[in-house]
C-alpha positions as CSV (number, residue, x, y, z in Angstrom):
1,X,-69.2,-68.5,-10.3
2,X,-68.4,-66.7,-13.3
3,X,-69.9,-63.6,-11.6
4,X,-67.4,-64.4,-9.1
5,X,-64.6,-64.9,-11.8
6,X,-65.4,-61.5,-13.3
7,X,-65.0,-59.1,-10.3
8,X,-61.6,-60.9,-9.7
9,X,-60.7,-60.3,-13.0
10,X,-61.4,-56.5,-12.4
11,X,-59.9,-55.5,-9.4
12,X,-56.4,-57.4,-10.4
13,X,-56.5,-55.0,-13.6
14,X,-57.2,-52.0,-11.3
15,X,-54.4,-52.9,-9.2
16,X,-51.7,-53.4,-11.5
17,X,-52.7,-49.7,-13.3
18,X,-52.6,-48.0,-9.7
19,X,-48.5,-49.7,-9.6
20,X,-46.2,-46.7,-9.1
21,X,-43.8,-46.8,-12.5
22,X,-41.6,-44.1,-14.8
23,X,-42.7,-42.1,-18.2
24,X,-40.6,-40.4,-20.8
25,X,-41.2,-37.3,-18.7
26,X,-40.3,-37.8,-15.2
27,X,-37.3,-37.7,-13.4
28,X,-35.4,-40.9,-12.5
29,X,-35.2,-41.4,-8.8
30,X,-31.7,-41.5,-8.7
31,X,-31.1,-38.2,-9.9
32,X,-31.5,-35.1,-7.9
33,X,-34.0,-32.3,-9.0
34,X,-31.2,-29.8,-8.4
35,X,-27.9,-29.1,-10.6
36,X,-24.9,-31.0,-9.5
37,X,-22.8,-28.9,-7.3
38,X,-19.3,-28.3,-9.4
39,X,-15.9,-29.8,-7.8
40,X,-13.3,-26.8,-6.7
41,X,-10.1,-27.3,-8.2
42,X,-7.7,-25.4,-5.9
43,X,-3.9,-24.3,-6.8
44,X,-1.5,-21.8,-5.5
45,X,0.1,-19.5,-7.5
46,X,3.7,-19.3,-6.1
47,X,4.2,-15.7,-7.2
48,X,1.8,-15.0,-4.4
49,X,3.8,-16.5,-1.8
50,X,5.3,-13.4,-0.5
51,X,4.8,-10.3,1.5
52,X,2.9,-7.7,-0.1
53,X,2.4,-3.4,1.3
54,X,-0.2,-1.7,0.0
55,X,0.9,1.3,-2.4
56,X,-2.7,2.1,-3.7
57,X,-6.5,1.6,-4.4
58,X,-10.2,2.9,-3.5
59,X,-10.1,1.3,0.0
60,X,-8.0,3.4,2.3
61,X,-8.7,1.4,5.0
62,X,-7.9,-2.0,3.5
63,X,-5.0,-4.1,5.1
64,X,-1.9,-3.1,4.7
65,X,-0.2,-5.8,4.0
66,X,-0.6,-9.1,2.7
67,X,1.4,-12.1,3.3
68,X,0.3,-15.2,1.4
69,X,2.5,-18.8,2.5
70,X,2.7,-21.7,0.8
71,X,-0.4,-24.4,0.9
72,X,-3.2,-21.6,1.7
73,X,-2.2,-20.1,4.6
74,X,-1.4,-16.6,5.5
75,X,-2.0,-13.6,7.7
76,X,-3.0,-10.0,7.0
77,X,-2.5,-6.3,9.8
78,X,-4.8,-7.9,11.9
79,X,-5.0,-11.1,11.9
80,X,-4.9,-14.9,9.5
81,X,-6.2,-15.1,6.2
82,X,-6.7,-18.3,4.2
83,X,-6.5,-17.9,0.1
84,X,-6.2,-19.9,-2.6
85,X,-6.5,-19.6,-6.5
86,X,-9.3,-21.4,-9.3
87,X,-9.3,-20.8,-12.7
88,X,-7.1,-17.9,-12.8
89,X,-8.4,-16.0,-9.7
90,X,-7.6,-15.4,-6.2
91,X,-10.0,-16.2,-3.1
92,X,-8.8,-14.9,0.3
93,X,-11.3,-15.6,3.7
94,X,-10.2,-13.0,6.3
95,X,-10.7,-14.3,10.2
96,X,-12.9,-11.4,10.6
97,X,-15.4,-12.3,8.1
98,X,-14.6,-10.6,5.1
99,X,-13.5,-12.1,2.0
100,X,-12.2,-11.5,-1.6
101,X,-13.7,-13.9,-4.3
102,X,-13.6,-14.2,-7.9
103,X,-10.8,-11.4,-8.1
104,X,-8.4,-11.5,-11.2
105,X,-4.7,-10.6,-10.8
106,X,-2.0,-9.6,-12.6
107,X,1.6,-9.0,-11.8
108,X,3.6,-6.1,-13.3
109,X,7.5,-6.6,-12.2
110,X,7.4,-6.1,-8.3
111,X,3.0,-4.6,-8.3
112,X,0.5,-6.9,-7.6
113,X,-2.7,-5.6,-9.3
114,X,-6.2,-6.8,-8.0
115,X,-8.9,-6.2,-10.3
116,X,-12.1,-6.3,-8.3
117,X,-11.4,-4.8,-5.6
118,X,-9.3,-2.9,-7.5
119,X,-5.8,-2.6,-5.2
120,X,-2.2,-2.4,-5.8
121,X,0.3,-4.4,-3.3
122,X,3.9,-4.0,-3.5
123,X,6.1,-6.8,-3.0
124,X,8.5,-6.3,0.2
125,X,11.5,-7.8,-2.6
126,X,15.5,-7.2,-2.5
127,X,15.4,-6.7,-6.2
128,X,13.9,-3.8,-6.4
129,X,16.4,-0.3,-6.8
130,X,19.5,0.2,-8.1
131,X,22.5,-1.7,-8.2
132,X,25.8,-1.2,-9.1
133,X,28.7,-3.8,-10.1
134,X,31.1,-4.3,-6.9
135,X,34.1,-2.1,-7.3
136,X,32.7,-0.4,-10.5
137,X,34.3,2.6,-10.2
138,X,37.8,1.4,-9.2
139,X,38.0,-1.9,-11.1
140,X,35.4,-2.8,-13.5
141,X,35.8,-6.4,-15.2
142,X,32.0,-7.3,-15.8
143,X,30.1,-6.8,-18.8
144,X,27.1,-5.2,-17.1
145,X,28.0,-1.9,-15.0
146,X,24.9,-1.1,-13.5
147,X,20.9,-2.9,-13.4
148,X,17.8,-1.0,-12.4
149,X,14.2,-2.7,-11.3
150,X,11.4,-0.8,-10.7
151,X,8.4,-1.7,-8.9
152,X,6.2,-1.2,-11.9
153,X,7.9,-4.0,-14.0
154,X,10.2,-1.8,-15.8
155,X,14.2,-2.3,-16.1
156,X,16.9,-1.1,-17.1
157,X,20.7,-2.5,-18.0
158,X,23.7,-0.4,-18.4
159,X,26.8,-1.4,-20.2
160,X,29.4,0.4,-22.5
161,X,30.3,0.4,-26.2
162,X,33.1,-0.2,-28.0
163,X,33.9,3.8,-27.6
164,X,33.8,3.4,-23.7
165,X,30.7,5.4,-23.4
166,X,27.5,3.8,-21.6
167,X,24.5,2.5,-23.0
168,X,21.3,0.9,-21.8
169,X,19.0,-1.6,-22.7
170,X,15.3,-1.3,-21.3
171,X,12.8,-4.2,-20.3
172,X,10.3,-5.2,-18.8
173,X,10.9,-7.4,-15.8
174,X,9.3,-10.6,-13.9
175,X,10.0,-13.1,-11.5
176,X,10.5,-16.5,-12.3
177,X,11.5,-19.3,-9.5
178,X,15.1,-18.7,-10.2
179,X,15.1,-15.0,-9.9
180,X,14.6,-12.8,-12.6
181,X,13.3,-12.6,-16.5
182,X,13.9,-9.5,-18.4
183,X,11.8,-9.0,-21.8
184,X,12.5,-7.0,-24.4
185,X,10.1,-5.4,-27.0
186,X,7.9,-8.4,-26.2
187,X,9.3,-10.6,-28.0
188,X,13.2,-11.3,-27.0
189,X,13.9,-12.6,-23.1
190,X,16.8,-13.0,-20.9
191,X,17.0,-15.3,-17.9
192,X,19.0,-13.7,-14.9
193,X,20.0,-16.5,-12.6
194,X,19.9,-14.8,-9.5
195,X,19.7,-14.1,-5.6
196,X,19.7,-10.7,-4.1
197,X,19.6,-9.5,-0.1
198,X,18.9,-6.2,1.1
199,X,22.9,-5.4,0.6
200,X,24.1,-7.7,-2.6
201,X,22.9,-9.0,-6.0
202,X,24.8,-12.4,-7.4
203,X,23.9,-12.8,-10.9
204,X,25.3,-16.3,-12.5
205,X,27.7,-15.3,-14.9
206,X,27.2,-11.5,-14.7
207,X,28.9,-11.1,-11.0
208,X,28.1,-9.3,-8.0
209,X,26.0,-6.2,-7.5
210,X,25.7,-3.6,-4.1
211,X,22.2,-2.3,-3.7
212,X,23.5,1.4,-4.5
213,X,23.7,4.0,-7.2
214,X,26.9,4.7,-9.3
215,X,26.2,8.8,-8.4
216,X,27.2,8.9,-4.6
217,X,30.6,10.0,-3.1
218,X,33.2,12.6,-3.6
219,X,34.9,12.7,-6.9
220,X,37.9,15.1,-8.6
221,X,38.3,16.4,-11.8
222,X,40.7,14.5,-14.1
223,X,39.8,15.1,-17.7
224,X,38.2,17.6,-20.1
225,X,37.6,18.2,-24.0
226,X,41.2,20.0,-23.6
227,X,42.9,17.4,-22.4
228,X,44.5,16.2,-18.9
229,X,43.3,18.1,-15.8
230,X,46.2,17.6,-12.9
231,X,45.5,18.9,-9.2
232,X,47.5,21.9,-9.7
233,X,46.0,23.4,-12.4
234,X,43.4,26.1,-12.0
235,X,40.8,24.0,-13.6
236,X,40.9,21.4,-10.8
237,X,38.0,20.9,-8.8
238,X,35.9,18.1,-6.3
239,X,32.3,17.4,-6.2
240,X,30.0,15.9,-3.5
241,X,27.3,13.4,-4.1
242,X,25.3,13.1,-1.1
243,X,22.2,10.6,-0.7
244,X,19.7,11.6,1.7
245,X,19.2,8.8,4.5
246,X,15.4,8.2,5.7
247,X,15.9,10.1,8.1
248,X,16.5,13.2,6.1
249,X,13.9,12.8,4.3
250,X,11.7,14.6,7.4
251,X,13.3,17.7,6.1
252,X,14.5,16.9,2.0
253,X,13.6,14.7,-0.7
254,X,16.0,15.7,-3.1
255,X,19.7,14.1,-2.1
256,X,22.8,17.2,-2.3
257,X,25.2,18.8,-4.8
258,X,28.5,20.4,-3.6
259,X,31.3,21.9,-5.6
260,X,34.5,23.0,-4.4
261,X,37.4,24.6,-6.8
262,X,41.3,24.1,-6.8
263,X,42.3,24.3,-3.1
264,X,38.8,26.4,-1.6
265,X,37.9,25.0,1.8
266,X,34.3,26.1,1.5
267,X,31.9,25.6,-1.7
268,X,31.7,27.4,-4.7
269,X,28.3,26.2,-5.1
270,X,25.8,23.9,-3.3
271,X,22.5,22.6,-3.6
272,X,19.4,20.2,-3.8
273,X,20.3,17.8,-5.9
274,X,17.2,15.5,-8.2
275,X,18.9,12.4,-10.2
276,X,17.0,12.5,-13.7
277,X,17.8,8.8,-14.8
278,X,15.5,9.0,-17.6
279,X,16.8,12.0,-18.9
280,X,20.5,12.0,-17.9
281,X,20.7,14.6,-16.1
282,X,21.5,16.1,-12.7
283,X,18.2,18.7,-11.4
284,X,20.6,20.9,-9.1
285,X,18.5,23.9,-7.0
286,X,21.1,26.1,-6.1
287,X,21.1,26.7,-2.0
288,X,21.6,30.7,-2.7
289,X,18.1,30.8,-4.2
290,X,19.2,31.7,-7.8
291,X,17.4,29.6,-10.8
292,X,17.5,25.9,-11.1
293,X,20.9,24.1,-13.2
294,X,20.7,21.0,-15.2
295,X,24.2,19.1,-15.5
296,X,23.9,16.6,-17.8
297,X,26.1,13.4,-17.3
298,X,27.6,10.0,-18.7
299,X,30.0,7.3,-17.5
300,X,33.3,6.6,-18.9
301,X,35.0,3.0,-18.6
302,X,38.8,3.1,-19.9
303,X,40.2,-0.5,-20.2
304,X,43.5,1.3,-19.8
305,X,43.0,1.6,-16.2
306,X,40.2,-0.2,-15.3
307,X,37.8,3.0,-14.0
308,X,34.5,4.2,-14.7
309,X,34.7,7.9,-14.4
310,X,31.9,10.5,-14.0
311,X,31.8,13.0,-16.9
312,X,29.3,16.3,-16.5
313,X,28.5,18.6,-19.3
314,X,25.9,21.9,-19.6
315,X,24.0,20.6,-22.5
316,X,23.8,16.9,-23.9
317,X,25.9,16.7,-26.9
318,X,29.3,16.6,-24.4
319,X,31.3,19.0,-26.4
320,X,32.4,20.8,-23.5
321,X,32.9,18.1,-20.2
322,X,34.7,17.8,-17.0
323,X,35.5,13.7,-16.3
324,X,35.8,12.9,-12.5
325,X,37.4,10.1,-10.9
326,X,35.9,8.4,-8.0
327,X,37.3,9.1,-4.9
328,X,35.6,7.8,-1.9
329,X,32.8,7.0,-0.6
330,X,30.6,9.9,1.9
């Protein structure tokens, strides 16, 4: 019996050691051996949600264009796209199989800039050109004569002093939901309240804008350093501003110069014509083949009669200047 007792005795103990059970250095079993997979967290950057033209990058053949809509969804040349953004970068699946992932971005005024692959889009926006205050030249009553936005974020704002003479004010521009924010030396900022179509700018409390250049049109002589310039004297002369349409631009890049003294049918002087913003100045390449001209040039606003005028000189410090009225447009 206790023989019998004994034996019992051992296999219950070599039983209960063979049990399955946990240590310090196992795993429990209701934890995966594998990391956790990390949650997306997806967003949508609404200064994507546009249409965007390629303007430049190491993939020639890369699409064209881009347009991104709201919620993810999109197309591309060929085909639909689906994108999205995480942590500050952009993820676009293609319908063909390719894909952009973990790509930073950055916007500089109307440029999209992707970083890996590195491309540059340009945004298919009204804002972008010149514009010039609505009846600038006949009746100006804004404070701002003429804006500029340039597809590489930069700006430009004209107004005039106390003197009557123009000035500018450069920036740096974005877009913001309600149209536009200009910054200044990095540290200052403007808020332009704003809508523009491919024909008009309406800035809240600034006015309205045409989509065109204050240079353009046919002008007369009215004003020099010496004093009144009537159509009779022998001083009196016109000038033509032409802007080249797209389709001269087959032939030209440069828009045209034409200058016509006191009562001569035909022009004294013609030629290509380069508007040097940056510099003030007119590049004129005279038709008869003789050496290049720069005219440099200002604007004028006289609260006496409401008018910006056109003045040209030869060299920059405006001692000697013809100031021309706006006639028409050509």
């Amino acid at each position: 019996m206790n023989m019998k007792y004994a034996l019992s005795s051992m296999l219950l103990c070599f039983s209960l050691f063979c049990l399955p059970g946990c240590n310090d250095n196992e795993t429990p079993s209701n934890t995966p051996d594998e990391e956790e997979i990390e949650e997306i967290i997806k967003s949508y950057d609404w200064q994507l949600e546009c249409k965007w033209k390629y303007a430049s990058g190491n993939y020639s053949d890369f699409s064209q264009t881009l347009v991104f809509e709201k919620n993810g969804k999109g197309s591309y040349d060929d085909g639909t796209l689906k994108w999205y953004c995480s942590n500050n970068q952009l993820y676009i699946d293609f319908d063909n199989g390719k894909s952009i992932k973990d790509c930073n971005y950055s916007f500089y005024g109307a440029t999209l800039q992707l970083k890996n692959p590195q491309l540059s889009y340009i945004l298919d926006c009204p804002f972008i050109g010149s514009w010039l205050a609505t009846d600038a030249h006949n009746h100006f009553t804004g404070s701002t004569f003429y804006y500029t936005f340039s597809t590489d974020g930069s700006a430009e704002c004209f107004t005039f002093n106390t003197s009557g003479i123009w000035e500018s004010q450069k920036y740096s521009w974005f877009r913001t939901q309600n149209g536009i924010q200009l910054l200044f030396n990095m540290t200052t900022t403007k808020d332009l309240i704003c809508q523009a179509d491919a024909e008009k700018l309406s800035i809240q409390g600034d006015g309205e804008f045409n989509h065109t250049s204050p240079f353009y049109g046919k002008w007369k002589s009215v004003y020099s350093q010496n004093g009144i310039i009537n159509e009779e004297d022998e001083n009196f002369s016109t000038i033509e501003l032409y802007q080249r349409t797209h389709d001269d631009y087959i032939y030209y890049k440069d828009d045209y110069f034409v200058y016509y003294k006191k009562d001569n049918k035909y022009a004294s002087f013609q030629g290509l014509m380069s508007i040097l913003l940056p510099n003030r100045s007119l590049l004129i390449k005279p038709a008869d083949g003789n050496d290049p001209l720069f005219l440099y040039f200002r604007f004028y606003y006289s609260k006496d009669s409401g008018k910006v005028y056109l003045e040209l000189s030869k060299d920059n410090s405006f001692t000697e200047y013809t100031r021309y009225e706006f006639v028409t447009a050509l």
